[in-house]
Each structure stands twice: as C-alpha cells, then as structure tokens.
N, C-alpha and C positions, 0 to 999 in steps of 0.2 A: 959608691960602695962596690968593694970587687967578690964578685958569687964566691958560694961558700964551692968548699971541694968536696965530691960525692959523698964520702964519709963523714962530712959534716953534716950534709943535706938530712942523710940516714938516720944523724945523730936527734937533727933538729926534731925530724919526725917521728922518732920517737918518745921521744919527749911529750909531743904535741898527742901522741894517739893515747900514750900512758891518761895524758888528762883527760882524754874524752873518753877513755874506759874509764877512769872510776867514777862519772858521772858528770854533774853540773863545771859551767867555767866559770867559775869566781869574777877572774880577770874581765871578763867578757863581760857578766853582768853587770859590775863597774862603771864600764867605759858605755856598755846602752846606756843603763839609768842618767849618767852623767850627761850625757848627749839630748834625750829624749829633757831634761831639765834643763839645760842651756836652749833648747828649740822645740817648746812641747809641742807646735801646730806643723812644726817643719817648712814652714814659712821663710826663715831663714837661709836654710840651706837651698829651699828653691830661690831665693834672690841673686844666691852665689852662681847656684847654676845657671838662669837665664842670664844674668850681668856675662858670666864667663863666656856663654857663645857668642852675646850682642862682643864683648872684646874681642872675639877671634875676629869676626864681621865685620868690626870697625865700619860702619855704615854711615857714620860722617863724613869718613874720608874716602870709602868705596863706593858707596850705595848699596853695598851685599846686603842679603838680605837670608839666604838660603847657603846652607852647610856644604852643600855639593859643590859650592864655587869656591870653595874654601884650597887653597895649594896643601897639596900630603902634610911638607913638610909644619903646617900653621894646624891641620888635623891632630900628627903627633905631639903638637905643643899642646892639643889640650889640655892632658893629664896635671902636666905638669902648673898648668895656670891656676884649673881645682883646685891641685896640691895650695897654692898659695892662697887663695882667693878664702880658702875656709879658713885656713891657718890666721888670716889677717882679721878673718870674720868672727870667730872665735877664739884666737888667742892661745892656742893649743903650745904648745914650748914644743922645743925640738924632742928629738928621740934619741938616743943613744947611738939605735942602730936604725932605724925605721925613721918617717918621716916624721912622727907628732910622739909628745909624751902626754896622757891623757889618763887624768889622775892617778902616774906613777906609770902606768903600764905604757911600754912600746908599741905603736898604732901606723902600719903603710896605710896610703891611700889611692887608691887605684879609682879612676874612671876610665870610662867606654860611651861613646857614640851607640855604641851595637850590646847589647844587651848577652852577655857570657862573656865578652871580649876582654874582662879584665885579664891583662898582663903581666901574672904573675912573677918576680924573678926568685931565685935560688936560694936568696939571702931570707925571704919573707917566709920561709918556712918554720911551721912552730911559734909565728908568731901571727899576733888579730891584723887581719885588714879594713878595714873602711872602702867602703864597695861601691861607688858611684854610679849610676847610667842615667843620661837626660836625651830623648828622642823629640827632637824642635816638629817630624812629622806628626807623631804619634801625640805632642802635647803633656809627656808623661817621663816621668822621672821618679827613681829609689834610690834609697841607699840604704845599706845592711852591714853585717858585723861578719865575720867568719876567721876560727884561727885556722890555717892554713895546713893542712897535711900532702905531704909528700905523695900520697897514695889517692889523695884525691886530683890528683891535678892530671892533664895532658902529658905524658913525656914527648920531648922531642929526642932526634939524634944529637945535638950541639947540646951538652949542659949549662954552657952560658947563656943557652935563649932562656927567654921569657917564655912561659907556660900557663895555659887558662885553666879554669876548674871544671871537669868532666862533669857534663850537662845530669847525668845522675848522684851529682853531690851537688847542684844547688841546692836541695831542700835543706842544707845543713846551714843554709844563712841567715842569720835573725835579722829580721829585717826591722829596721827603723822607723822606716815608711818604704808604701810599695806601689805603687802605681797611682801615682798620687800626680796631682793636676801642675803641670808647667803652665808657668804666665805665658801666655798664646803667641807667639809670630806672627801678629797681622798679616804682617805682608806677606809671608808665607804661607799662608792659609786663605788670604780674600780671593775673590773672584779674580779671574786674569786680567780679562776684560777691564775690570772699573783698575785694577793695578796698573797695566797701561796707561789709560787714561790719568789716572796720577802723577806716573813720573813723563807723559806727556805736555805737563800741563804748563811748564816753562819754569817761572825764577822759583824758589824754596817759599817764597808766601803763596802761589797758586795753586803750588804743591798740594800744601799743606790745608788751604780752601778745598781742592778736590777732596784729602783725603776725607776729611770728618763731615761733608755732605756727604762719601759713598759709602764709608763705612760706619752705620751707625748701629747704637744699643751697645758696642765691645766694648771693653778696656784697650785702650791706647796708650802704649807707655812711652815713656821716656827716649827708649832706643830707635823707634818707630818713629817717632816723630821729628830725633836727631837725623835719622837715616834718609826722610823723606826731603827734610829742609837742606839738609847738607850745608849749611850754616852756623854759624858758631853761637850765635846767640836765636840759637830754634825755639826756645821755651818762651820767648818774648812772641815770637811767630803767632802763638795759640791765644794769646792774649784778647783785650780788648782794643783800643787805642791806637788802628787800622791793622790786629791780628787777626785769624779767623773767627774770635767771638762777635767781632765789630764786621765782618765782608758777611758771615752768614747768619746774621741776626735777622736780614731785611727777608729772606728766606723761609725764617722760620726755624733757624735750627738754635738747639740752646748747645754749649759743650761747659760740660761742669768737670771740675778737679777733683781733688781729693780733700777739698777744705772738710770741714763738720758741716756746715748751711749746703754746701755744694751736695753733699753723701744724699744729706736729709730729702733735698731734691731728687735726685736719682732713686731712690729708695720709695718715698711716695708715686712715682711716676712707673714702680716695677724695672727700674732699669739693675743691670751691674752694676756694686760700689765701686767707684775708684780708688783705687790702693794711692800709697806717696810717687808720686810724679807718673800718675796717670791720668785718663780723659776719656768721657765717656760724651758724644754728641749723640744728638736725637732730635728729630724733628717733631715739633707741636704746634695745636691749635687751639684756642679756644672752646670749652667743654661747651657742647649743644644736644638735644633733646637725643641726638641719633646715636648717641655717644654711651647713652645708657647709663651703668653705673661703673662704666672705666676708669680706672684710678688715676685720680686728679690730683693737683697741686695747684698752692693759691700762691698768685706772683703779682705785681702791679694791680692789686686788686682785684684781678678775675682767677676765673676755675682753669687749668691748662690740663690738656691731655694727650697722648701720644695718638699725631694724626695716621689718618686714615689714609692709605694709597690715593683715594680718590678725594678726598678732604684739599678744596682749595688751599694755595700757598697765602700761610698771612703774615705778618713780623711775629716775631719773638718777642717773649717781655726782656726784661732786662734781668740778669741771673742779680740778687740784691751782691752786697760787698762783703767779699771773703773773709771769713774769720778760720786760724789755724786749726784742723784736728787736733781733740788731745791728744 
C-alpha cells in the first residue's frame, strides 16, 4: 500500500477524532466482542504467538533458542509472520485497505518484540489496529484494539516513515488481554549450567535424557524438545520403547503428556497440566511415613509421590496407557 499524502492523513484523522468526540466506537466494540468470542481465554492467540518466535528460531534446524540470535532482517519479519499466523488461525478475510476484514470493518495488525514499538504507517490512520507484543524474557504478551489518530502518534521528518503511538495515548487501547502468561522458553529461562550440560550431552536422545531429568515439574513443549533433539522424528525421542520415558524410568523419573490419564497424573501429584504436545517429568518415590500427607497418586498398585532431594533413587512405575484428551 502506498502512504496516503498529508492532506489525506489530515483528512483520515479527522474523521477518526469526529468519532472519538462523540463518544463510544461502535466499530471497535464489534471487532473486541468478535475477537474476545472467537478466543475467550486468549489461549489462542498466545499459541500463535509462541508458534511465531519458535518459527523465526527454527530450533530444529538452528538450535536457537533465544531472540537475540535472531539476524535484523528475520526480527523485521516478525510482524509480518503475526500478520499471517493469526489470519490462518482465525480466518479473518482480507481488508480493503488494511490487513483483515473483521466483521465488515477494516483491521491493521501490528506487532512489536518491544512493548510501544508498534509501527504505525500513514495509511492506518483513522482506522482500528490490532496491537500485538510478546516478550520470550519477560514470558508476557497483549494484544489491544486502538483506531488510530494522527495526533496521537510520534511524527517524524520523512511522512513515509512508520510512526509509534506517543507513550501518553496508550491508555486509549482496549485491551483484549494484557499481560497475560506466554507458554515459557525453557531453554531460555533454565539454569545455564544444567542448559550446557544438555546440549553437551552428545546424539538428540541424550539430549533429550538430560533435558527432562534437569528440568523438572515445567511444561516442555513441542519447540523445546524439537530444538533440543534437532531430529526430525523428536516426539518419538520422548517416548517409551528406548525414548526418555524408557532411559529414565530406572531413575525414577515419570514424563507424562497431555493425554486425560497423563493430566489426571500430573494433577494428583500437584504438578503443571500439560497443554497439546507438551511434557511435564518429575521424579518420584514410593509414599512412606516421612512423606506425611504429600499428595500421592496410585500406579502399579502403590501410593507414589514427588521425592524428596534426599529421598533414595528407586524405578518409576510404569505411567498406564494413554488415552486421548477430550
């Protein structure tokens, strides 16, 4: 799309403050309500967003794991991956003039790594944005609504730059969700040390052994364990049938999925549930007197419970056989 010409800009923005003078944005209420009913936990839109960094990451073929290693020009592309990633997610149809049409009304969609950074350009004035930010440090990601005025934004000298929204008009952004929990970065968040030791550990199954003996009690997802095996067939890796459920059973560690028997496990035992193609390992022992009345789970016919630091090493029962979550 080529920016509009100053007197256009003018134009849009006038437009745009006529509406927020005489009160409520119809359009706007619209396009939340619509949004917030397409994704009422916003569950959703956080799958898009953690999926989109694990793709910039590509940790199969990199081993990346972390934003900073990312090249500018693969930075820059993120917006634009968003832009897709939601559109494919939910189905939004094109826009006239904007990126999505979104029950009638024309919808840009802008994300930022950096929290204000959205990108404004020239053309999106006078009209709703969709306002992305996901920080992989911080764990935390929003996304908000805002139609766009000329008078709220940064000018620059160049009218074809891109412009942000001046940090005393964010309060103007309805937010959809706001600081709301990003599925975690393992690797970017575990200790250095036991991270080392990981991708020390030699072929993508030993890997993969270290990882879910050092990091236990988390969710383990999908990207994390593609990134750590670096192997094409990783989800076999976690397996039984010489995967890490079968090297670290003698151990004592259990790693349960996101079956329904698996959750119900994790759940009785006080662990995280594991979401779709996640994993959550933990080391246990047999419930004894010292143990008190620490929440247990019945396996193989005894009482098991999350051991003790000090609590001898003994096998693992056998996690029973998976049945699908509904």
């Amino acid at each position: 799309m080529l920016p509009f010409e100053e007197a256009d800009i003018r134009a849009a923005s006038s437009v745009a403050l006529q509406q927020a003078a005489s009160g409520p944005d119809p359009e706007l209420d619209q396009v939340y309500e619509h949004i917030r009913a397409l994704d009422p936990t916003g569950r959703r839109f956080a799958t898009v967003l953690r999926d989109t960094i694990d793709q910039l990451l590509n940790g199969e073929v990199t081993g990346r794991y972390d934003w900073k290693t990312l090249f500018k020009t693969e930075k820059t592309h993120a917006g634009t991956l968003v832009e897709i990633n939601l559109q494919r997610e939910f189905r939004f149809a094109d826009g006239d003039t904007m990126d999505y049409q979104i029950v009638g009304v024309d919808v840009d969609c802008k994300y930022s790594q950096q929290f204000g950074g959205w990108m404004i350009p020239p053309e999106a004035v006078g009209h709703l944005c969709l306002l992305a930010w996901a920080d992989d440090y911080k764990s935390l990601w929003s996304v908000g609504l805002i139609r766009i005025h000329n008078e709220w934004l940064n000018m620059g000298s160049n009218r074809d730059l891109k412009l942000t929204i001046k940090a005393d008009h964010r309060d103007k952004i309805q937010w959809l969700w706001r600081d709301e929990e990003l599925p975690e970065n393992v690797l970017l968040h575990m200790d250095a040390a036991d991270r080392d030791a990981v991708f020390a550990a030699g072929s993508g199954q030993r890997r993969l052994n270290e990882l879910f003996q050092r990091v236990q009690k988390r969710r383990i997802g999908r990207n994390v364990v593609r990134t750590v095996a670096q192997q094409k067939d990783y989800m076999k890796r976690v397996r039984g049938n010489g995967g890490c459920r079968s090297a670290l059973r003698p151990k004592g560690v259990l790693i349960m999925g996101h079956y329904a028997n698996h959750r119900e496990i994790a759940a009785q035992l006080g662990l995280p549930l594991p979401e779709e193609g996640e994993f959550v390992s933990a080391r246990v022992v047999p419930a004894r007197s010292h143990h008190g009345d620490t929440a247990r789970v019945s396996l193989d016919g005894r009482e098991w419970v999350l051991a003790r630091p000090d609590d001898a090493v003994e096998p693992a029962p056998a996690l029973p056989s998976h049945t699908k979550q509904d």
